[in-house]
N, C-alpha and C positions, 0 to 999 in steps of 0.2 A: 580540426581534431581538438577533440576537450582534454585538456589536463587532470588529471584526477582529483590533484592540488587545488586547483578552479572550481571545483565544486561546494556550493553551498547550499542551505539549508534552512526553509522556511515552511510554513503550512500557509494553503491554498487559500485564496480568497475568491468571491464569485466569478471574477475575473479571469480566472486561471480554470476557467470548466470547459471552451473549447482545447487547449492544449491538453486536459487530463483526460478527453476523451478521445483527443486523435492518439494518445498512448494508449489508452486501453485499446483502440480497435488495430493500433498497430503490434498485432502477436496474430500467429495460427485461429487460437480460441475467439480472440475479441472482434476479429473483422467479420467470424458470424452472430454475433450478439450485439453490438456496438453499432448505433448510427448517428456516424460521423458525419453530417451537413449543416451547411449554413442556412439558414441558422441552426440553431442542437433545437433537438425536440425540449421543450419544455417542460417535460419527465425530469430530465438531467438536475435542470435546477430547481424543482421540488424536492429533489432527494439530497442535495446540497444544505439546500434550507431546513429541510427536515433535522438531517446532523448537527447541521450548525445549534438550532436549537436544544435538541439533546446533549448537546455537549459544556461540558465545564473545564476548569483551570485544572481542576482534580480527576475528572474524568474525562477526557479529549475523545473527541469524536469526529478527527478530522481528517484531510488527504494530507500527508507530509511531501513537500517537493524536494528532490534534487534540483539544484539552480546553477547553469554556465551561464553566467553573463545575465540576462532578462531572460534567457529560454531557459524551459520545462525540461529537463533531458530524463528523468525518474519521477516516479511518484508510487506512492503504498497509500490505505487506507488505515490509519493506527485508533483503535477505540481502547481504552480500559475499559475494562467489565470488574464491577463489585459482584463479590460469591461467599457463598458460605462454605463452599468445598476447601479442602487444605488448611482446615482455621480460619477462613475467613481472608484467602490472602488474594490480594488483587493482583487482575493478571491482563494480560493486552494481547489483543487479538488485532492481528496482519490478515488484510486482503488486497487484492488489486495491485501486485506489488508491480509496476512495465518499468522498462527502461528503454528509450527510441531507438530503435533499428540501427540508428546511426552513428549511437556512442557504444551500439553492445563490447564488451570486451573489455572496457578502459574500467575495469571496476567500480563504477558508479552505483551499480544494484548492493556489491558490497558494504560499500559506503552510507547507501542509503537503508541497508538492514541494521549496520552500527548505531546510528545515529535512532535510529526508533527504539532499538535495545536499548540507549543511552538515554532519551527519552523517559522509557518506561522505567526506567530503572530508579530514574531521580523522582519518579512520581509516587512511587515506593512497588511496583510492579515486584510480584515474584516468580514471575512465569510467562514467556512469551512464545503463544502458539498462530498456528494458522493451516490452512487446508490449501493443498496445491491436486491440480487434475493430474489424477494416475499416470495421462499419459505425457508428461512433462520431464521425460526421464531429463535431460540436461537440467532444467530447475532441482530435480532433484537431486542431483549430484552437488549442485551449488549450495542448496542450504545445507545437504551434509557435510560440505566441506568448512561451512560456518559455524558446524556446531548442534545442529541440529539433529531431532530422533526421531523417527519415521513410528512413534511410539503407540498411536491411537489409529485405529481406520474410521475413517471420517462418510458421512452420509448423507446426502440428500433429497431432498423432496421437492420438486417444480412444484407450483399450487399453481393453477390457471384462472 
């Protein structure tokens, strides 16, 4: 059992891409999208590298970890995005947010939404959104209880 205390707080390095995908394929949604073997398909880490290089000190384009001990127990996707909308104010967008099967409960996803808030906030962030699947009423209950506004309806598009 993880203490909630025990949790800390790093971004991923290439290292960390089997553990981020055994999270993501461990949820309802992710074990049919997600494949999870050894080795990872070699997709995984193009798209790693991809961020990584898109990403800067001012602009992050990274996975942020929840960390018990050496193990993965959380992880989210956190990017800032520059815009012209709101004055120009920069704002950070959350994807991918898991946390394993095996700590749910002990607050660790909350933990891990603070900590990217806090994140974004020092990066001068004035706005933190993200899109969760309709039918995730328990997520949805949790970021409401965070704080969060069910404010925009979100949409998209497969491209094949």
């Amino acid at each position: 059992m993880t203490a909630q205390s025990d949790i800390t707080f790093r971004y991923a390095n290439r290292a960390d891409l089997p553990a981020i995908v055994a999270l993501l394929a461990d949820d309802e949604k992710g074990k049919t999208r997600e494949e999870f073997t050894d080795p990872l398909p070699d997709a995984y880490y193009a798209a790693f590298d991809a961020m990584e290089s898109q990403s800067t000190e001012a602009l992050p384009n990274k996975y942020l970890l929840a960390m018990s001990g050496d193990d993965v127990v959380g992880c989210l996707q956190l990017t800032l995005i520059a815009g012209l909308s709101r004055r120009g104010q920069l704002r950070a967008q959350i994807e991918g947010v898991r946390v394993s099967s095996k700590v749910r409960g002990q607050k660790i996803g909350e933990k891990l939404i603070e900590q990217s808030i806090s994140v974004s906030k020092s990066l001068g962030a004035h706005l933190v959104q993200f899109t969760t699947d309709k039918t995730r009423k328990d997520a949805h209950r949790f970021y409401e209880r965070l704080g969060f506004v069910a404010s925009h309806e979100g949409m998209k598009m497969t491209l094949d």
